[in-house]
Backbone bond lengths (Angstrom), bond angles and torsions (degrees), N, CA, C in turn:
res aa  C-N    CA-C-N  psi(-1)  N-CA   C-N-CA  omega(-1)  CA-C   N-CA-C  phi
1 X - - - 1.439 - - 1.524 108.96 -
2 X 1.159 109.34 138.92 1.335 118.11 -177.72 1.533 117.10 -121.80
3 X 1.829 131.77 110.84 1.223 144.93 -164.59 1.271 113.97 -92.75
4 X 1.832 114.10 132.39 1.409 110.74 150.73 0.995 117.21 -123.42
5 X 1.303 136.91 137.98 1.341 162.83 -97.81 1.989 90.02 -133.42
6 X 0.901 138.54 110.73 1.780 134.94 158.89 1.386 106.88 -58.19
7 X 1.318 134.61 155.08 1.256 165.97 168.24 2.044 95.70 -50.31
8 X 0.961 116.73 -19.75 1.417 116.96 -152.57 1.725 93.87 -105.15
9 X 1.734 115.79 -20.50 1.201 117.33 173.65 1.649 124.94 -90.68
10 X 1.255 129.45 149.03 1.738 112.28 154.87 1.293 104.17 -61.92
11 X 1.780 85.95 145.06 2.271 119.10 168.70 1.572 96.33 -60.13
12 X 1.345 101.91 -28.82 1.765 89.86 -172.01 1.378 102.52 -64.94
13 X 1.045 119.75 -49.81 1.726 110.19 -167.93 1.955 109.07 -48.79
14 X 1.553 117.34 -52.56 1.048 113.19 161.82 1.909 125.43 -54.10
15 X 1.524 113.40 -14.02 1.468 109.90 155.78 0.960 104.00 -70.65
16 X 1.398 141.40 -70.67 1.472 143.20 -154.56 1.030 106.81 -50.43
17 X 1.535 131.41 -28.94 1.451 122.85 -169.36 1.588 105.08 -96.44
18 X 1.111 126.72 -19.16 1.480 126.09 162.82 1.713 114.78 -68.61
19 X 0.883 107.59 -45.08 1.510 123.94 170.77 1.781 100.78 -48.53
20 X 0.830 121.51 -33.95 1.920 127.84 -173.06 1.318 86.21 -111.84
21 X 1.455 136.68 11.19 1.820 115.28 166.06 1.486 114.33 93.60
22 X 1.125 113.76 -7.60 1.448 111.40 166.99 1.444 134.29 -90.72
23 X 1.733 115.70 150.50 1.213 111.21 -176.56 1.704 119.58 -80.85
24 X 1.122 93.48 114.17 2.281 97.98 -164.04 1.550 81.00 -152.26
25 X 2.084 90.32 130.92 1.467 96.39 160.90 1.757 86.29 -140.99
26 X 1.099 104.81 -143.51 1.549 96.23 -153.40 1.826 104.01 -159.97
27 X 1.666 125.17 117.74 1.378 136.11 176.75 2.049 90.26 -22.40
28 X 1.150 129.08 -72.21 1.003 148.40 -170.24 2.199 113.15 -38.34
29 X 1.258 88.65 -52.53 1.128 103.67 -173.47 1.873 111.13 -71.37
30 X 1.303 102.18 -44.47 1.625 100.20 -175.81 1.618 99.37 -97.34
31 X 1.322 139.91 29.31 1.316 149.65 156.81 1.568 103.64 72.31
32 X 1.219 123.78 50.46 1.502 131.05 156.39 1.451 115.16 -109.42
33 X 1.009 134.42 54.90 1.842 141.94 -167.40 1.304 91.50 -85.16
34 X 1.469 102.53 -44.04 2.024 96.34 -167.27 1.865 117.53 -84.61
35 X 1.427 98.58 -12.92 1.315 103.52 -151.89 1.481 100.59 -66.21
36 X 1.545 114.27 138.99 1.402 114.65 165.75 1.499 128.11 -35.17
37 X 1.520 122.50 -175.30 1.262 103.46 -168.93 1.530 117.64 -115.08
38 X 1.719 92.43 -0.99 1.803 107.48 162.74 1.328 98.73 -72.03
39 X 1.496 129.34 -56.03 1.190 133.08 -174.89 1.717 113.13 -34.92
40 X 1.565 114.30 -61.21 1.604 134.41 -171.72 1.424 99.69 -61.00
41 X 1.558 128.37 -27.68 1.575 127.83 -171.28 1.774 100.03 -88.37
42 X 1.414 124.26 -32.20 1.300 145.96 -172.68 1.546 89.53 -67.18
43 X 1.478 121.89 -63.85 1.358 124.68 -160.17 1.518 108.70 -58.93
44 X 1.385 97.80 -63.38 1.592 125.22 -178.53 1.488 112.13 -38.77
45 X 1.459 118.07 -36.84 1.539 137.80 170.91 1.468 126.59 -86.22
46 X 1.461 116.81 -20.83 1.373 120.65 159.52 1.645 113.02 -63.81
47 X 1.434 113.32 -29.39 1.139 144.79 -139.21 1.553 106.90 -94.96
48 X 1.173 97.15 -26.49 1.263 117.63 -143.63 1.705 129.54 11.74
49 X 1.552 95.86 73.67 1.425 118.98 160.90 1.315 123.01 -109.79
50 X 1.418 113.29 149.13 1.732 97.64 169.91 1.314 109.12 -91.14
51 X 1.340 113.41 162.35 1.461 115.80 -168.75 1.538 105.48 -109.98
52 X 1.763 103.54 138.06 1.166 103.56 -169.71 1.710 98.05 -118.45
53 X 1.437 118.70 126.38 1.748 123.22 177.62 1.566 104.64 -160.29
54 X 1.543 88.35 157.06 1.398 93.92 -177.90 1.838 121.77 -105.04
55 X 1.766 93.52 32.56 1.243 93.39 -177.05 1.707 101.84 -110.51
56 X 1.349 102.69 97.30 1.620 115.68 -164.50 1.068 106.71 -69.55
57 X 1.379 136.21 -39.65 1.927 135.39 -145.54 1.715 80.97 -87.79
58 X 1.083 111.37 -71.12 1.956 112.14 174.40 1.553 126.74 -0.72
59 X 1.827 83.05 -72.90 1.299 93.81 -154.20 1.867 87.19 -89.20
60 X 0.993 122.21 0.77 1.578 95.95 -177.84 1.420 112.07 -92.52
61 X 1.770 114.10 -7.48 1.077 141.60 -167.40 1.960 93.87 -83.82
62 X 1.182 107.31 -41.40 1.946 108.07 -165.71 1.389 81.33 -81.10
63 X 1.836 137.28 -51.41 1.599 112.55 -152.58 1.487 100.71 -68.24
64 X 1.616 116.38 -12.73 1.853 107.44 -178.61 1.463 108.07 -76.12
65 X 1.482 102.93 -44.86 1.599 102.75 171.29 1.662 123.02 -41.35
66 X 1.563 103.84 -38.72 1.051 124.90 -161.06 1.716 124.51 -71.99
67 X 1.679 94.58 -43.06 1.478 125.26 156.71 1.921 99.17 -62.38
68 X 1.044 133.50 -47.76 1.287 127.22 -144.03 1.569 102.32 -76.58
69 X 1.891 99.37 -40.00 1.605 108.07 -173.42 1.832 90.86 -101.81
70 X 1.286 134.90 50.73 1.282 131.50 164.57 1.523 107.93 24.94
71 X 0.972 116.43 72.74 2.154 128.16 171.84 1.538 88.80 -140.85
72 X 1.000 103.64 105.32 1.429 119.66 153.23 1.525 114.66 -67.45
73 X 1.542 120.94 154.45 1.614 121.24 -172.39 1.193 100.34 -151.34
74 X 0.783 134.54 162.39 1.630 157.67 -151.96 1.619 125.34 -58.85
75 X 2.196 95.13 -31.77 1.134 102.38 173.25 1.641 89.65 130.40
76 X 1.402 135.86 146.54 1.562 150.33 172.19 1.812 109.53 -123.75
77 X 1.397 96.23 108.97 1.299 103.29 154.50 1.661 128.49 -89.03
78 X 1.398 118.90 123.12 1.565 97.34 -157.21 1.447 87.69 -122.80
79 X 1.699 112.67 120.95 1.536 118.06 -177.81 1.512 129.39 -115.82
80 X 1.502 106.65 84.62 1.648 111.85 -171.86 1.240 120.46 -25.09
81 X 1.347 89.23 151.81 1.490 112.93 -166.30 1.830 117.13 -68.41
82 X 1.411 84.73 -7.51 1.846 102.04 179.93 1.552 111.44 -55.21
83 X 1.638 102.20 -46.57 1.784 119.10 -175.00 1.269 105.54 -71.40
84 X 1.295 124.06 69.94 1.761 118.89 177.98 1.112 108.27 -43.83
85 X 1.369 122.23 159.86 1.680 127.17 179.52 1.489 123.21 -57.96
86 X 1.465 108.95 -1.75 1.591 120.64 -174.75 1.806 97.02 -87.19
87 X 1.056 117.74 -20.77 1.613 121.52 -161.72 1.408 81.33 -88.37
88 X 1.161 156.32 68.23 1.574 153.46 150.37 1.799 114.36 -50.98
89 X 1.363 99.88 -55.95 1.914 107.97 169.41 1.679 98.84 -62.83
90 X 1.049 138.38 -30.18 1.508 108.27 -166.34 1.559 90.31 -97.83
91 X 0.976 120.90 -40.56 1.542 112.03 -169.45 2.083 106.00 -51.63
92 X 1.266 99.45 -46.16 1.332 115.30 -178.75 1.383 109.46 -46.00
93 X 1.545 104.97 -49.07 1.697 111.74 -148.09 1.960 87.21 -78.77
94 X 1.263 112.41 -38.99 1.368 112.56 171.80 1.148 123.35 -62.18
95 X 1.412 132.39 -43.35 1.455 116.54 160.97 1.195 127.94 -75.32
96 X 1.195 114.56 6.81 1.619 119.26 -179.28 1.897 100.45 -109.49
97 X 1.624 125.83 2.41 1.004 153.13 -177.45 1.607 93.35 -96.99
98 X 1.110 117.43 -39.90 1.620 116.70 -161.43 1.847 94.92 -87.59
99 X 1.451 115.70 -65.78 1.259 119.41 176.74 1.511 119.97 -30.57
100 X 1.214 105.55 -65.94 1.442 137.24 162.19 2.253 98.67 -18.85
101 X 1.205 111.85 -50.25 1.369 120.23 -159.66 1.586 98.98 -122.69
102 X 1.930 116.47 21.47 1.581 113.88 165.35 1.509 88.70 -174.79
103 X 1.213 107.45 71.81 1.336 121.29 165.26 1.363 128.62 -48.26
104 X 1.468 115.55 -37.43 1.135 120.03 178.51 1.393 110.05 -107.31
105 X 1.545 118.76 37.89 1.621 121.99 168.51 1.478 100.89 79.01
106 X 1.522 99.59 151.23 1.766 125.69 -175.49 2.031 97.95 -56.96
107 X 1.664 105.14 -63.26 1.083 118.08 -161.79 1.460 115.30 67.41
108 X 1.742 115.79 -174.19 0.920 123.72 -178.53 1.992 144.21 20.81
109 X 0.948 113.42 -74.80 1.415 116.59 -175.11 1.782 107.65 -138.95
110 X 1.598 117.30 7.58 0.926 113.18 -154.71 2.005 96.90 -83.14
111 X 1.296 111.48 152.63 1.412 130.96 176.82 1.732 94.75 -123.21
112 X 1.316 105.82 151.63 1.947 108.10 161.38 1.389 106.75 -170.66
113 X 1.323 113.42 154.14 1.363 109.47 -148.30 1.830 89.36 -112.04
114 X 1.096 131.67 136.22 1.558 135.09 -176.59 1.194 102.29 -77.62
């Protein structure tokens, strides 16, 4: 599985997960910080990464859109707002918990909550 990181997360968390061997880069890192959040699901899906953010009402709103106009995307990781951006190791160890159990990526219509 291969991760992209939303504008709404720390790049570190996408370090940490390279650091353990995984593919994670980060809204921040390839210069999309501003980009809308159809845009970040567009990228994330060219990309084919699933996208990991903690802006839940949004993005659960584009995978319905998404189901509605049949475009499948890469896959949505959606990571409460509980894990403040200081929790970098737990957020990590959890998406590397998820990979770990969809090795070959979410795909299609999939949403999951970290």
């Amino acid at each position: 599985m291969k991760f992209y990181l939303d504008a709404n997360l720390s790049r570190r968390i996408a370090e940490r997960l390279r650091q353990k061997g995984w593919d994670a880069i980060s809204a921040h890192e390839v210069g999309n910080p501003e980009t809308s959040d159809a845009e970040q699901l567009a990228y994330a899906t060219v990309e084919r990464r699933a996208l990991v953010t903690m802006d839940i009402r949004h993005f659960i709103k584009l995978s319905r859109d998404a189901i509605a106009s049949q475009k499948a995307h890469a896959g949505i990781i959606l990571c409460p707002r509980s894990l403040v951006g200081s929790e970098i190791d737990t957020i990590a160890e959890r998406l590397i918990a998820i990979a770990e159990r969809f090795p070959e990526g979410l795909g299609g219509y999939d949403v999951l909550y970290l």
